[in-house]
C-alpha positions in Angstrom: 32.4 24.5 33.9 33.0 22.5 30.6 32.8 23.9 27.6 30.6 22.2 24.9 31.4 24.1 21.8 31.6 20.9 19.8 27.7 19.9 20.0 26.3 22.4 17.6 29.1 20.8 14.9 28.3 17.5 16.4 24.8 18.3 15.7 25.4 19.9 12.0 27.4 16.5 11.3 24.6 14.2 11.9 21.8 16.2 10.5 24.4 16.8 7.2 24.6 12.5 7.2 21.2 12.1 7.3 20.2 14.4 4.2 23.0 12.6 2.3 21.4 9.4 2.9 18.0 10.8 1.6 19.2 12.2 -1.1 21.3 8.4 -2.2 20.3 6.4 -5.3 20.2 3.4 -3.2 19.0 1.9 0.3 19.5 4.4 2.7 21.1 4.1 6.4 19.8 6.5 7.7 16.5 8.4 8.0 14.6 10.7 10.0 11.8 8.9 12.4 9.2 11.7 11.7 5.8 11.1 10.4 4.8 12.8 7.3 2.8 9.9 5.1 3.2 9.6 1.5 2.1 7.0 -1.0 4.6 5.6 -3.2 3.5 4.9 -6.8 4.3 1.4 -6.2 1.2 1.6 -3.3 3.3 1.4 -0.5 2.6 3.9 2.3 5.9 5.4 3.5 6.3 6.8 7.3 8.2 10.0 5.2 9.3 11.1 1.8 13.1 9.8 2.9 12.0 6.4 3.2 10.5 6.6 0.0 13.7 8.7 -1.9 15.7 5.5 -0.1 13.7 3.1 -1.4 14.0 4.5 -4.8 9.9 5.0 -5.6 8.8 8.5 -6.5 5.3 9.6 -4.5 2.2 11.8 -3.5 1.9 13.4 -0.2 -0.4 11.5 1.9 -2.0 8.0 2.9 -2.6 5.5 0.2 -6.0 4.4 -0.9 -7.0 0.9 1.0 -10.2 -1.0 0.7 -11.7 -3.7 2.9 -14.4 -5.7 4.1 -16.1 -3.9 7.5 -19.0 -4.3 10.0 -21.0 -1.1 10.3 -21.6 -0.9 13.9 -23.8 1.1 15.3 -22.6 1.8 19.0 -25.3 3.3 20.6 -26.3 7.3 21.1 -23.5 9.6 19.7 -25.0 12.2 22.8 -24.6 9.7 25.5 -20.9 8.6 24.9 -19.6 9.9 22.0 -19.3 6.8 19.6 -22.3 6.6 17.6 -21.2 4.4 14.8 -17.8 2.5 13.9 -16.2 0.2 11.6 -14.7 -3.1 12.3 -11.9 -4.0 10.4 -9.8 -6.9 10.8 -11.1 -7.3 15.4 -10.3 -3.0 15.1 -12.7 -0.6 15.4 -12.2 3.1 13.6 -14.4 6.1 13.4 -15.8 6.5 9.7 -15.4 10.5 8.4 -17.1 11.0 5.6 -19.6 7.9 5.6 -23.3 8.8 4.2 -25.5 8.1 6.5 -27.0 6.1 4.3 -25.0 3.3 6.0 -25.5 3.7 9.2 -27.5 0.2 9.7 -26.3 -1.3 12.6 -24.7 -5.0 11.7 -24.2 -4.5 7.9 -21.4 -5.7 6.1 -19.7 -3.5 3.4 -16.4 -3.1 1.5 -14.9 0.4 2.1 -12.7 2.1 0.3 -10.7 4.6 2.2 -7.7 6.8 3.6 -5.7 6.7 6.6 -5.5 9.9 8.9 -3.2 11.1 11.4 -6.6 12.1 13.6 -7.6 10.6 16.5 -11.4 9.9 17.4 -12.2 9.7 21.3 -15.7 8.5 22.3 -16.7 6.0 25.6 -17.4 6.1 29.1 -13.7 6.2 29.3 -13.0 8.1 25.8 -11.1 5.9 24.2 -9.3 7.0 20.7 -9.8 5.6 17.8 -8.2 6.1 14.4 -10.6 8.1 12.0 -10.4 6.8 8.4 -11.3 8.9 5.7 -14.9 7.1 3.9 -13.9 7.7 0.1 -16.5 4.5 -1.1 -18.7 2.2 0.6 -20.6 -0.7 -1.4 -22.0 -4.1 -0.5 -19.3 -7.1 -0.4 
């Protein structure tokens, strides 16, 4: 049987490289590939607070604030498949949290203000999922 008393420093070694490279002034070479969003100050959304120490921006924990132009769709009975309405942004639909339902006119263009979330929405015959944005403002174009 082989012994295989070197992973553990092996281990130790690369985790130990890739704090140093977070903790650098400059670019960075290395980063984790874990998803914890943050918003630099510069309004870039960062997959991680490393990526942002590497890039040299300071942040907020969290998605950034986006705005766009959307279709209000209204996709039928929320009790027979789940979906009731949607956004359409950019040919991709998301589920809207938060949206008044004040809104929810089928067809109506609006630009929202919103968040990104790390939730998933499934609705459809075959549940689907859909990314759930996070209403924060919704106003006529």
């Amino acid at each position: 049987m082989r012994n295989h008393s070197y992973l553990p420093l092996l281990i130790l070694t690369a985790f130990a490289l890739a704090l140093a490279a977070c903790q650098a002034d400059g670019p960075c070479e290395v980063c984790p590939t874990y998803v914890d969003p943050v918003c630099g100050l510069d309004g870039i959304p960062y997959s991680n607070p490393c990526e942002a120490q590497c890039a040299g921006v300071s942040y907020v924990y969290g998605f950034c604030e986006e705005e766009a132009e959307a279709l209000i769709l209204d996709l039928g009975d929320g009790a027979a498949d789940g979906c009731d309405y949607m956004l359409l942004i950019d040919n991709k639909y998301y589920h809207p949290q938060g949206m008044d339902s004040v809104w929810r006119v089928h067809n109506t263009p609006v630009r929202v203000q919103f968040r990104r979330t790390l939730q998933l929405y499934h609705c459809g015959i075959a549940p689907l999922p859909y990314d759930v944005l996070e209403i924060l403002s919704v106003e006529r174009p």
